[in-house]
DODOTOR-450697 format. One record per residue: x, y, z of N, C-alpha, C in turn; residue in one letter; residue number from 1. Coordinates in nm, 3 decimals, decimal comma. Layout:
<rec n_u="X" n_v="Y" n_w="Z" ca_u="X" ca_v="Y" ca_w="Z" c_u="X" c_v="Y" c_w="Z" aa="a" i="NUM"/>
...
//
This chain:
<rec n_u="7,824" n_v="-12,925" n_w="1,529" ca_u="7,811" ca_v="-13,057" ca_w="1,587" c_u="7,790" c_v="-13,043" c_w="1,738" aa="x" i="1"/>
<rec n_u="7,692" n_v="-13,109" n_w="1,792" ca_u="7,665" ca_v="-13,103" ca_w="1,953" c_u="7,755" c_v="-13,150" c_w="2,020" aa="x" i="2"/>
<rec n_u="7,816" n_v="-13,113" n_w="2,138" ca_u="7,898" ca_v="-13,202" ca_w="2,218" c_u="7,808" c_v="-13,165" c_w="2,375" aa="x" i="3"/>
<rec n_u="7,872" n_v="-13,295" n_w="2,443" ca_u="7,762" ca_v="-13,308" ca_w="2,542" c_u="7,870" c_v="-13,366" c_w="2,668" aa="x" i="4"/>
<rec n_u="7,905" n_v="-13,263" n_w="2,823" ca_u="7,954" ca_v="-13,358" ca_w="2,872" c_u="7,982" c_v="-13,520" c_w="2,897" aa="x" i="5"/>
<rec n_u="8,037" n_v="-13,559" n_w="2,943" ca_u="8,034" ca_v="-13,754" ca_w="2,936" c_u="8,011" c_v="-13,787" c_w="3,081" aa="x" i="6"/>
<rec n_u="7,946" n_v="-13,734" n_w="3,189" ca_u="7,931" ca_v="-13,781" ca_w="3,283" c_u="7,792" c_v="-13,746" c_w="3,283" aa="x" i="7"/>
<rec n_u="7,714" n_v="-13,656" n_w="3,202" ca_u="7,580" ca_v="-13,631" ca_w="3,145" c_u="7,515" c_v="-13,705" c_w="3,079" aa="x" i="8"/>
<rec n_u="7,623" n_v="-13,721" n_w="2,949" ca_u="7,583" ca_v="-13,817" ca_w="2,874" c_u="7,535" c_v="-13,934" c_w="2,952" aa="x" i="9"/>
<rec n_u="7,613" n_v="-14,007" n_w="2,974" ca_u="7,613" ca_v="-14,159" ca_w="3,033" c_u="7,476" c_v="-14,129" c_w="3,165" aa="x" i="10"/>
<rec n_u="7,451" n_v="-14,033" n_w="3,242" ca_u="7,346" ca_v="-14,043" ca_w="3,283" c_u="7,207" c_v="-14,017" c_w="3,218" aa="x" i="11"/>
<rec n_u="7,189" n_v="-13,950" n_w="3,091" ca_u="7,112" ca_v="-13,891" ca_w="2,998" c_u="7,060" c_v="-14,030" c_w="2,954" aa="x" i="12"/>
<rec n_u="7,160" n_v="-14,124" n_w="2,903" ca_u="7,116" ca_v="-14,205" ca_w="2,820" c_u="7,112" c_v="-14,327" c_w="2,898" aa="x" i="13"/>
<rec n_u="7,115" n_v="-14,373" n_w="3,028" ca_u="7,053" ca_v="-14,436" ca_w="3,150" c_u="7,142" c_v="-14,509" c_w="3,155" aa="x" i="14"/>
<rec n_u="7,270" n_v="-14,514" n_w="3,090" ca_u="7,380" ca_v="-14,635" ca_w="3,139" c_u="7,401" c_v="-14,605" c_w="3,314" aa="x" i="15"/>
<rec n_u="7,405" n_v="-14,484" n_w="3,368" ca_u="7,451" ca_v="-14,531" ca_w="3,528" c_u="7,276" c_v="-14,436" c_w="3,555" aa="x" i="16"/>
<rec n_u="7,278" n_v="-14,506" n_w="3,733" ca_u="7,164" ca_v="-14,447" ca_w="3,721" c_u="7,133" c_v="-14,254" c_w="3,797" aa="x" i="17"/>
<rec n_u="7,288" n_v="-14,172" n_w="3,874" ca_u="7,255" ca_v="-14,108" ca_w="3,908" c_u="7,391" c_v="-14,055" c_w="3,816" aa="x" i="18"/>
<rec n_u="7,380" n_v="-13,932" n_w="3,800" ca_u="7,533" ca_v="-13,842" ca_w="3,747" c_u="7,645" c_v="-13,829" c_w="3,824" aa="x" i="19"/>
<rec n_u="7,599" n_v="-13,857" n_w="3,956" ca_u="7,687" ca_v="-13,880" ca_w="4,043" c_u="7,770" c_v="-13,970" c_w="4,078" aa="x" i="20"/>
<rec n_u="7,711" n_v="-14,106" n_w="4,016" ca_u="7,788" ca_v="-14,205" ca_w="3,984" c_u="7,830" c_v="-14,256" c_w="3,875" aa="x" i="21"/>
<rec n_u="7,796" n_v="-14,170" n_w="3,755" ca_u="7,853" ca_v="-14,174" ca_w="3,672" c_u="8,025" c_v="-14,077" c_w="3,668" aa="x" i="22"/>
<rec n_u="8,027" n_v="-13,992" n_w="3,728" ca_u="8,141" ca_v="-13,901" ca_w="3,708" c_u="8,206" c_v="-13,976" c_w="3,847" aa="x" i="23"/>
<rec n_u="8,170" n_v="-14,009" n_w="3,915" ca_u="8,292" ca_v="-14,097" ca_w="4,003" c_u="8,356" c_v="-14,189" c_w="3,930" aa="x" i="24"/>
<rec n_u="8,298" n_v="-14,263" n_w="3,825" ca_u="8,308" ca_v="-14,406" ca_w="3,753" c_u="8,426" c_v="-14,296" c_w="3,645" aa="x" i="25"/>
<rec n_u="8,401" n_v="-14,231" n_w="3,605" ca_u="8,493" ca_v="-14,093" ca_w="3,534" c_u="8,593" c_v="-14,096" c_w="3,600" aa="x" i="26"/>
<rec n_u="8,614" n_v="-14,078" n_w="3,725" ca_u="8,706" ca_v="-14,032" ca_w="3,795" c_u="8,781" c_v="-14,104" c_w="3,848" aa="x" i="27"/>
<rec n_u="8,722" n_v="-14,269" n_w="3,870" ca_u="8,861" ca_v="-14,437" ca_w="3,879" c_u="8,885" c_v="-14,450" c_w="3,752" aa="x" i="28"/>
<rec n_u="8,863" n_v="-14,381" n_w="3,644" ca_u="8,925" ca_v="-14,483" ca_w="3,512" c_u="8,847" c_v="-14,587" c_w="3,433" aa="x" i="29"/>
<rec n_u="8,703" n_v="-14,571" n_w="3,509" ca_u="8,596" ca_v="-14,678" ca_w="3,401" c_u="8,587" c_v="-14,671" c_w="3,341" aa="x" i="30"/>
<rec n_u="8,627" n_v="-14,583" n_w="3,248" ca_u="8,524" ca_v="-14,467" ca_w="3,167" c_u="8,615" c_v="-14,405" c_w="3,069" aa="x" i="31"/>
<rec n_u="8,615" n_v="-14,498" n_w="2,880" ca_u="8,688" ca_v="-14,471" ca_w="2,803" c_u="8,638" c_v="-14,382" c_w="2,716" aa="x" i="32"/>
<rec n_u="8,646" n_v="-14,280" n_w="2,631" ca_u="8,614" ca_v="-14,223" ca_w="2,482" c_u="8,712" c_v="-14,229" c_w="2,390" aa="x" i="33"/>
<rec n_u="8,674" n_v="-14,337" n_w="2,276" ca_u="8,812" ca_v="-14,388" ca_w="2,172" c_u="8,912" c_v="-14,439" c_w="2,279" aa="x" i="34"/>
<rec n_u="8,964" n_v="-14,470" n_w="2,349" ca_u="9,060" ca_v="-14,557" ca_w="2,413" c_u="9,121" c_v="-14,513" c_w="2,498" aa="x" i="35"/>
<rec n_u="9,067" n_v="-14,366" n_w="2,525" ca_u="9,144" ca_v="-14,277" ca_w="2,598" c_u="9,083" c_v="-14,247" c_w="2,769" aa="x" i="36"/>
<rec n_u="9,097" n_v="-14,275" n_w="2,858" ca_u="9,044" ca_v="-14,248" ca_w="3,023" c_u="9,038" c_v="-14,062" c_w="3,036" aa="x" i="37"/>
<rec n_u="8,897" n_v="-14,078" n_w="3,084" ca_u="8,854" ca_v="-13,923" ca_w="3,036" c_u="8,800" c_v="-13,896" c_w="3,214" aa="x" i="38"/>
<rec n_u="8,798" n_v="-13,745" n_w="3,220" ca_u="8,708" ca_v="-13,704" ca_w="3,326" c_u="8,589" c_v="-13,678" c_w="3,323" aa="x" i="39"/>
<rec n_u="8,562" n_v="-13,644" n_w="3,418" ca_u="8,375" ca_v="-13,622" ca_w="3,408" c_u="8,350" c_v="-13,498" c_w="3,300" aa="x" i="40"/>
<rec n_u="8,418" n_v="-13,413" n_w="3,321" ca_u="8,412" ca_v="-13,266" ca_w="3,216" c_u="8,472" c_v="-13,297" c_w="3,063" aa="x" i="41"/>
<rec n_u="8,520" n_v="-13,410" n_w="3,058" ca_u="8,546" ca_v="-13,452" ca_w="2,898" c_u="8,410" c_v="-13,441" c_w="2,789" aa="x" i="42"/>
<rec n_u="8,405" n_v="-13,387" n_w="2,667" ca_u="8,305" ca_v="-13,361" ca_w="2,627" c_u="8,285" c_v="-13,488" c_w="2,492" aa="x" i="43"/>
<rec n_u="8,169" n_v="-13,499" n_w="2,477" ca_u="8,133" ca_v="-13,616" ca_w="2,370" c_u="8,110" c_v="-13,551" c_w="2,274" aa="x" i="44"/>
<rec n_u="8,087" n_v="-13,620" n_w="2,154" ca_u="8,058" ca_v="-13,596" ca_w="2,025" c_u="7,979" c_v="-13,693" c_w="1,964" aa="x" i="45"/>
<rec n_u="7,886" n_v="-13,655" n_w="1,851" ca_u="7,849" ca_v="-13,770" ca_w="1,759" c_u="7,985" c_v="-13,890" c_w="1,663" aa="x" i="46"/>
<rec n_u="7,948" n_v="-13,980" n_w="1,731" ca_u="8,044" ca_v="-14,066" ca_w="1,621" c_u="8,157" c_v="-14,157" c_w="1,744" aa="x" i="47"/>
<rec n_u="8,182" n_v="-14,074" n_w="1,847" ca_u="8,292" ca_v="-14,137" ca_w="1,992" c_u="8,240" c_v="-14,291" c_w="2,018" aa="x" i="48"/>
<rec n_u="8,349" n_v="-14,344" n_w="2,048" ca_u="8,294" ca_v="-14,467" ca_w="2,118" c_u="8,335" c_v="-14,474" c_w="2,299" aa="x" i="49"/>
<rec n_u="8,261" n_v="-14,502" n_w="2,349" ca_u="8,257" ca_v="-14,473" ca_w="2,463" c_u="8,237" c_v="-14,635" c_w="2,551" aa="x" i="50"/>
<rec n_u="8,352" n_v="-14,685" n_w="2,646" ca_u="8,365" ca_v="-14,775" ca_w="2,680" c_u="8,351" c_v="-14,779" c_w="2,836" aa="x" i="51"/>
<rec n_u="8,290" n_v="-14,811" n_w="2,883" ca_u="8,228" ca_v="-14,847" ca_w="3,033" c_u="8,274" c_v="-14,971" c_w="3,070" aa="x" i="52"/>
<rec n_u="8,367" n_v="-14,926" n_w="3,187" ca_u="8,344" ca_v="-15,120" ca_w="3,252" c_u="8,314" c_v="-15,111" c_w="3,396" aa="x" i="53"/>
<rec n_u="8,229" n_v="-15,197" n_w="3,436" ca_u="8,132" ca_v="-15,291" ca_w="3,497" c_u="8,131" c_v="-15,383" c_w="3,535" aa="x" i="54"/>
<rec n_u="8,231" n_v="-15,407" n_w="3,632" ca_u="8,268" ca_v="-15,543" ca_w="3,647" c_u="8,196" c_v="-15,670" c_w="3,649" aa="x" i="55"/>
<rec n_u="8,198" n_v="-15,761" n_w="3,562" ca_u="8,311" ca_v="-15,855" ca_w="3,500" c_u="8,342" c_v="-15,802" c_w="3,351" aa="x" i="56"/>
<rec n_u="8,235" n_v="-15,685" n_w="3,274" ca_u="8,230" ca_v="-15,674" ca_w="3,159" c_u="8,238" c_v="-15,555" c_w="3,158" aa="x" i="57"/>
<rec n_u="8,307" n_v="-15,518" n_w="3,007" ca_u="8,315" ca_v="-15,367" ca_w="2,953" c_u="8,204" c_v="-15,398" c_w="2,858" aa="x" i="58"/>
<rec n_u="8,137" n_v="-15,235" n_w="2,874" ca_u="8,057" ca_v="-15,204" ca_w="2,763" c_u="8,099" c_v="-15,113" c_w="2,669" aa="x" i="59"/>
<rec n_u="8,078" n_v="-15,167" n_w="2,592" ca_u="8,107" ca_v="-15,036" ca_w="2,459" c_u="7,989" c_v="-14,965" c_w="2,349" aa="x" i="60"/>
<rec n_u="8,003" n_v="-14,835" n_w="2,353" ca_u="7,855" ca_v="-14,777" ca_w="2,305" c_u="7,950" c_v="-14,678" c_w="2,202" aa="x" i="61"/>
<rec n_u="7,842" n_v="-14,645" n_w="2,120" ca_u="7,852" ca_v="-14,577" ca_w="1,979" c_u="7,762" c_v="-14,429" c_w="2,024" aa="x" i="62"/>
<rec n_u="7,818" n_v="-14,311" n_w="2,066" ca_u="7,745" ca_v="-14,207" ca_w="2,037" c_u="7,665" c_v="-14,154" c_w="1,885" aa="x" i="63"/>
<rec n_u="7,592" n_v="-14,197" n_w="1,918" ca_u="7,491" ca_v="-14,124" ca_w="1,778" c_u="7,426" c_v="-13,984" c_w="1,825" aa="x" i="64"/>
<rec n_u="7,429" n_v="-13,922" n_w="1,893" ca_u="7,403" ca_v="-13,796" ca_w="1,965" c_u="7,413" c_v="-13,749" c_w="2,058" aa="x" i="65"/>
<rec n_u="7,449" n_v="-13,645" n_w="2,069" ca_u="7,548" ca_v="-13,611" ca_w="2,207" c_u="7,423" c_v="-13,521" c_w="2,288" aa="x" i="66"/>
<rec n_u="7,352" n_v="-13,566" n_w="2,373" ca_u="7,271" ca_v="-13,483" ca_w="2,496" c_u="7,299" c_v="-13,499" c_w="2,633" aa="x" i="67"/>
<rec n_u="7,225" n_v="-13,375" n_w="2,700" ca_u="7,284" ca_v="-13,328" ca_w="2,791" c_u="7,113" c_v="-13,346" c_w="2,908" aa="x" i="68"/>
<rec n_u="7,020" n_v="-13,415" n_w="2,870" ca_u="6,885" ca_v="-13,372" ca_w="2,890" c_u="6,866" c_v="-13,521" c_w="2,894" aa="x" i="69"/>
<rec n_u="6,827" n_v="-13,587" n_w="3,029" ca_u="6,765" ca_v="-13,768" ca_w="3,026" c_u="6,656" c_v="-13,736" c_w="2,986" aa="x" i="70"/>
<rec n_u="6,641" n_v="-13,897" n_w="2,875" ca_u="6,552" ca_v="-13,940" ca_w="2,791" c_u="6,489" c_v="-14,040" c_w="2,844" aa="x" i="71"/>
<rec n_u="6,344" n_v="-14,063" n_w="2,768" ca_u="6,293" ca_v="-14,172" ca_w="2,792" c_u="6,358" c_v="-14,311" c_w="2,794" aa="x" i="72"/>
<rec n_u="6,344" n_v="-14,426" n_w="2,779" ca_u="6,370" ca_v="-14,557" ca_w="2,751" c_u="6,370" c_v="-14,573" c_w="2,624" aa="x" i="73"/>
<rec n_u="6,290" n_v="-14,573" n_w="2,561" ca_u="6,228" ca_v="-14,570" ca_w="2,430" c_u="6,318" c_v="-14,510" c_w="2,309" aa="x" i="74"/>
<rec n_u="6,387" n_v="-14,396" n_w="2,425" ca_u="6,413" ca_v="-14,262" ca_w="2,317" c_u="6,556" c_v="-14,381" c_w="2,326" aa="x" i="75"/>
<rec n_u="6,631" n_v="-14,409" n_w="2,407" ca_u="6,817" ca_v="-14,431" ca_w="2,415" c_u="6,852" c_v="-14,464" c_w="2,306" aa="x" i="76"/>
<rec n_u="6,759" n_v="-14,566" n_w="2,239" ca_u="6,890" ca_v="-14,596" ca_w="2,084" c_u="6,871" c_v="-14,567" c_w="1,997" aa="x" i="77"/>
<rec n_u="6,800" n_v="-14,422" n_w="1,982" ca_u="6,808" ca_v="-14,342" ca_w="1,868" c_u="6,910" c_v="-14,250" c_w="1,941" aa="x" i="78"/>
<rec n_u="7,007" n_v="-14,232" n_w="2,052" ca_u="7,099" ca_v="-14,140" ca_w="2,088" c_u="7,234" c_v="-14,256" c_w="2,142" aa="x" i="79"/>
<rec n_u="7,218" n_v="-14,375" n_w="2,127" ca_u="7,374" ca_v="-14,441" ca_w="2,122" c_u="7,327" c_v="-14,553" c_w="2,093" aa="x" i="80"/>
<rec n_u="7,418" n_v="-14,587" n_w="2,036" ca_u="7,429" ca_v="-14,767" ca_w="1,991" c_u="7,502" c_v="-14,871" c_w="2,051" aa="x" i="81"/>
<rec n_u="7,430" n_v="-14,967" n_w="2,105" ca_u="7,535" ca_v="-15,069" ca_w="2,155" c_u="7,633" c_v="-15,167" c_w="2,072" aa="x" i="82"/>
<rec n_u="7,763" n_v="-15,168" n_w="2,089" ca_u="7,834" ca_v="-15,200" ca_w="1,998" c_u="7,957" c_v="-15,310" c_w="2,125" aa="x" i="83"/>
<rec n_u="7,863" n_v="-15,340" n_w="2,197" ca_u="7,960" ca_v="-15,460" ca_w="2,317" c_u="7,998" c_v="-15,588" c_w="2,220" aa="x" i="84"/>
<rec n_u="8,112" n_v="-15,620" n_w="2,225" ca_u="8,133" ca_v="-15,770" ca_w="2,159" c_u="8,018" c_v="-15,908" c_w="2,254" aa="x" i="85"/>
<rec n_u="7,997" n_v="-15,996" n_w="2,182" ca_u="7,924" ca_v="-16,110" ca_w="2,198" c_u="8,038" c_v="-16,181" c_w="2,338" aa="x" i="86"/>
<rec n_u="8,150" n_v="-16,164" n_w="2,297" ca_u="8,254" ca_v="-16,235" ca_w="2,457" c_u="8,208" c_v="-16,180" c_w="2,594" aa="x" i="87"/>
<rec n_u="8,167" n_v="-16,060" n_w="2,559" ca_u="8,193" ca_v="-15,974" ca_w="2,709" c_u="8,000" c_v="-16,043" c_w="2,755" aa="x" i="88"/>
<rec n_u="7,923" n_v="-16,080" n_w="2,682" ca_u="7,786" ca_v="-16,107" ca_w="2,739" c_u="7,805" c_v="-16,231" c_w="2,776" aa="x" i="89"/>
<rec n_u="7,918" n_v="-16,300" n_w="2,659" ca_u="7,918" ca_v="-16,481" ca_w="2,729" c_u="8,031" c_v="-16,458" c_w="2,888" aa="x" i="90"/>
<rec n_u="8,119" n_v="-16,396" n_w="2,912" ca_u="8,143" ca_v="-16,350" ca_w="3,040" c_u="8,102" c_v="-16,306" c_w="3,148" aa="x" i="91"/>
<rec n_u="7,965" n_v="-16,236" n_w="3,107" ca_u="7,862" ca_v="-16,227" ca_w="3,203" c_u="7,806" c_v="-16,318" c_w="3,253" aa="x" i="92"/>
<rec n_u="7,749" n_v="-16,369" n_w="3,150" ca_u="7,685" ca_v="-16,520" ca_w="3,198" c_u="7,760" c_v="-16,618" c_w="3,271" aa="x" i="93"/>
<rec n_u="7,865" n_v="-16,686" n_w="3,223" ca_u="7,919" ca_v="-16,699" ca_w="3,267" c_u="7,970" c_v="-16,706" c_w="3,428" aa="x" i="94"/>
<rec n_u="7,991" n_v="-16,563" n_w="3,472" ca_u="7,974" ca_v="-16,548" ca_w="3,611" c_u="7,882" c_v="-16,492" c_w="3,699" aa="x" i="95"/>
<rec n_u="7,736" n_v="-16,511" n_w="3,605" ca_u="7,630" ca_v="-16,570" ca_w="3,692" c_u="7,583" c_v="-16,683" c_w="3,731" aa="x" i="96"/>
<rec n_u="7,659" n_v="-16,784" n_w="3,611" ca_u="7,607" ca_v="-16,892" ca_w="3,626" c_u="7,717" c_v="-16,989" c_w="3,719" aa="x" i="97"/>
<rec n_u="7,842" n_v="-16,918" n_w="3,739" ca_u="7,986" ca_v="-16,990" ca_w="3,804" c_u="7,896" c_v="-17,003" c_w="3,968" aa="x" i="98"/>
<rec n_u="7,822" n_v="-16,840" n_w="4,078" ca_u="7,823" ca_v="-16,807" ca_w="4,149" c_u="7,933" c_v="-16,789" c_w="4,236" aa="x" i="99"/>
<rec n_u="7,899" n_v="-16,827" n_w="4,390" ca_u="8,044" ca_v="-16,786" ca_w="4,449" c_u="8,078" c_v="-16,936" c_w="4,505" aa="x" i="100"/>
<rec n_u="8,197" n_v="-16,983" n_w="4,499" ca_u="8,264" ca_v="-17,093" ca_w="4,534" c_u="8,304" c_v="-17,083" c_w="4,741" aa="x" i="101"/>
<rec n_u="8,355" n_v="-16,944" n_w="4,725" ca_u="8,396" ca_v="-16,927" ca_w="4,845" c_u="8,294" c_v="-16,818" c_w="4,901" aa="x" i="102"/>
<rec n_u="8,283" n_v="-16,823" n_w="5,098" ca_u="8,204" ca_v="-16,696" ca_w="5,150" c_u="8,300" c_v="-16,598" c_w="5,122" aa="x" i="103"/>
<rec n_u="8,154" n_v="-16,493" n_w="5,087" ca_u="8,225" ca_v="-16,344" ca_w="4,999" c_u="8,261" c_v="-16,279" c_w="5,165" aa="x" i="104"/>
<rec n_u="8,330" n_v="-16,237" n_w="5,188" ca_u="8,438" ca_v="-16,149" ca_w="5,260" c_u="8,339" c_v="-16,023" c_w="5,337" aa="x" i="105"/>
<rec n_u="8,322" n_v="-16,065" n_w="5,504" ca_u="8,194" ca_v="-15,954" ca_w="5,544" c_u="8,065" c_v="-16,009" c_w="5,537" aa="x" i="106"/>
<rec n_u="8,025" n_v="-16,158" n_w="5,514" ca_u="7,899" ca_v="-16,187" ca_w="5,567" c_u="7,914" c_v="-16,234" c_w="5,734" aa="x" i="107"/>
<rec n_u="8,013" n_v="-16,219" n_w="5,784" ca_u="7,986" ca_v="-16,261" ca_w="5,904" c_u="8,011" c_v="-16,421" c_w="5,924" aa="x" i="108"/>
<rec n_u="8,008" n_v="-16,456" n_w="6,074" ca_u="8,050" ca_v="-16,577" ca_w="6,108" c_u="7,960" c_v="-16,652" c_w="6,039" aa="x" i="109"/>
<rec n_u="8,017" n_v="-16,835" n_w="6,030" ca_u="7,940" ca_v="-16,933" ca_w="5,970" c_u="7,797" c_v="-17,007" c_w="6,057" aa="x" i="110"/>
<rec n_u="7,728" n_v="-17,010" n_w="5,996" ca_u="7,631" ca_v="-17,043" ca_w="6,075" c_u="7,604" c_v="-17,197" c_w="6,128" aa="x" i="111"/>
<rec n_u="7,544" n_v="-17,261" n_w="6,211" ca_u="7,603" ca_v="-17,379" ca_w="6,259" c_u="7,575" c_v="-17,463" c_w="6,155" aa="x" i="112"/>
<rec n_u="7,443" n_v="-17,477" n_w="6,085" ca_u="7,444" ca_v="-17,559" ca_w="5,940" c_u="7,583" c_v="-17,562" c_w="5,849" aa="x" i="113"/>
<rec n_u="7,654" n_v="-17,470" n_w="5,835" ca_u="7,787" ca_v="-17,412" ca_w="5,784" c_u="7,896" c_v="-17,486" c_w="5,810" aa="x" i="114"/>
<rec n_u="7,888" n_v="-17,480" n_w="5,938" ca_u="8,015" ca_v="-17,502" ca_w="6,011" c_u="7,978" c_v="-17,664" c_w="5,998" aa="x" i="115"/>
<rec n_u="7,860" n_v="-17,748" n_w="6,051" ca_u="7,837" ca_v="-17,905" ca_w="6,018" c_u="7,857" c_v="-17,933" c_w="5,876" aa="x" i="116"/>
<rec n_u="7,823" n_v="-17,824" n_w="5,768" ca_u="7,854" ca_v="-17,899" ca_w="5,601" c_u="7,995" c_v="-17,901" c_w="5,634" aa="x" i="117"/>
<rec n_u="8,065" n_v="-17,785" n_w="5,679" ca_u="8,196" ca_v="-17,789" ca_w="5,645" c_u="8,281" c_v="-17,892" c_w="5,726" aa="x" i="118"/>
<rec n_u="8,249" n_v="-17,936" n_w="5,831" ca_u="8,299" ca_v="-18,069" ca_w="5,884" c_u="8,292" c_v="-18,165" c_w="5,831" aa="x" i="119"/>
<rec n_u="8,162" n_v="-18,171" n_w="5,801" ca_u="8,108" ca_v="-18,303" ca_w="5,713" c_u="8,263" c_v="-18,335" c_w="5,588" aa="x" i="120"/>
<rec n_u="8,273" n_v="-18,193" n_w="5,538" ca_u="8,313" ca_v="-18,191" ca_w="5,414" c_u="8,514" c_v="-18,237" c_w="5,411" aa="x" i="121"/>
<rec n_u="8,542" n_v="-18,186" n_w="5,570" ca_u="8,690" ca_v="-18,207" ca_w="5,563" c_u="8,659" c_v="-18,346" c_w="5,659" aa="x" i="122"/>
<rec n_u="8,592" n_v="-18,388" n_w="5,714" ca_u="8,600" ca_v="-18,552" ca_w="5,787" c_u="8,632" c_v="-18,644" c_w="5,678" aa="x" i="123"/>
<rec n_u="8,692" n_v="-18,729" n_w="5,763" ca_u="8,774" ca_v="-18,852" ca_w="5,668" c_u="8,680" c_v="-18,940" c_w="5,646" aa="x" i="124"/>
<rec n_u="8,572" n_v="-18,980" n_w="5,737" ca_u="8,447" ca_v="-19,031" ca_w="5,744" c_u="8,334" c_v="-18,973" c_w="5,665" aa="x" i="125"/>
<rec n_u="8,277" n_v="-19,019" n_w="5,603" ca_u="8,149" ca_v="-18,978" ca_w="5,572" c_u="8,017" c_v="-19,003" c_w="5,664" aa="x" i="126"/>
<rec n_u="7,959" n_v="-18,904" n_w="5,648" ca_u="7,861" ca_v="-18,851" ca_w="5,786" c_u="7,771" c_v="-18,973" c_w="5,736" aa="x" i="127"/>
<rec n_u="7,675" n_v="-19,013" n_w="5,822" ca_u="7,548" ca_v="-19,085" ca_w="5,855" c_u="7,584" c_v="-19,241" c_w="5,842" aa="x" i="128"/>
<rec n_u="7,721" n_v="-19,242" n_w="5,858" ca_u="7,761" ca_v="-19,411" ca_w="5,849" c_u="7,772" c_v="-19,481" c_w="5,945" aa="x" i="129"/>
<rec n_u="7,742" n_v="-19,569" n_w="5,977" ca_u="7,758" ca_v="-19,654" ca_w="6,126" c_u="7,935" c_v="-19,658" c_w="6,159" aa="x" i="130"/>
<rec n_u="7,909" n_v="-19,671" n_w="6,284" ca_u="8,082" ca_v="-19,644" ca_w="6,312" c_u="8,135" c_v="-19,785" c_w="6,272" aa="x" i="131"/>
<rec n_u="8,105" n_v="-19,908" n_w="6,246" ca_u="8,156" ca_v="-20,040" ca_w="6,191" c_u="8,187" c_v="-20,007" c_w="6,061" aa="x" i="132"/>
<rec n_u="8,179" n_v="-19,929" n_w="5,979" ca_u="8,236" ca_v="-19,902" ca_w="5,867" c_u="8,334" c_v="-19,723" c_w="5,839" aa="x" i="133"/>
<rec n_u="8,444" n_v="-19,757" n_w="5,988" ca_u="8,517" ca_v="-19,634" ca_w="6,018" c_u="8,620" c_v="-19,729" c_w="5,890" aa="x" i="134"/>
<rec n_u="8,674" n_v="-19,626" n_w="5,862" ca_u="8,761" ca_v="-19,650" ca_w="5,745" c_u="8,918" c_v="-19,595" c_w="5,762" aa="x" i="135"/>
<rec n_u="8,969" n_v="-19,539" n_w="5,919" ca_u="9,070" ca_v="-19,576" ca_w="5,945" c_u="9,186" c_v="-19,659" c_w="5,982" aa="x" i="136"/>
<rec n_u="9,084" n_v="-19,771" n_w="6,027" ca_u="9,134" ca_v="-19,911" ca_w="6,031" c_u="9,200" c_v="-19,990" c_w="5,955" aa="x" i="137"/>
//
């Protein structure tokens, strides 16, 4: 039976796109075979299930052949099977379709359009109203 490193594998069969980031992803704990957190030198087999997560979603794949040699496109699912539950794709979606509520952390200051929505947004007044209809009165 072939066995095939798992930081090979997973680059062989195009789930990450360099080996290098696949065996880092090995090396935080992304990166299950049968349920178990493996290293980059953990070896695969035909038949393993092999669980990737990706934040917001884990993937889960079915080794059907263990190589050590990247394949075409064409070739991948005659060498693993995708076996992700239907939840983890409606979770994806999901938080593409949520986007971001709040600025993500590191874009830098607000820009003055920004800073006027966001006034707009905490004023007790609503913007473009004549001041005869101030509503603290």
């Amino acid at each position: 039976m072939a066995e095939a490193r798992i930081d090979k594998w997973l680059w062989s069969v195009r789930i990450f796109k360099t080996r290098t980031v696949a065996a880092e992803a090995c090396k935080k704990g992304r990166i299950q075979i049968n349920g178990v957190q493996c290293k980059p030198s953990k070896t695969v087999k035909e038949g393993d299930t092999v669980s990737v997560r990706k934040a917001p979603v884990t993937y889960t794949f079915k080794v059907l052949q263990a190589i050590e040699n990247r394949v075409g496109a064409k070739l991948v699912p005659q060498m693993m099977e995708n076996i992700t539950p239907q939840d983890q794709y409606d979770l994806l979606e999901m938080n593409r379709i949520g986007g971001f509520v709040k600025r993500a952390a590191g874009l830098g200051r607000p820009t003055k359009k920004d800073r006027r929505d966001m006034e707009d947004f905490l004023s007790d007044t609503p913007s473009g109203l004549p001041d005869e209809f101030d509503f603290d009165e």
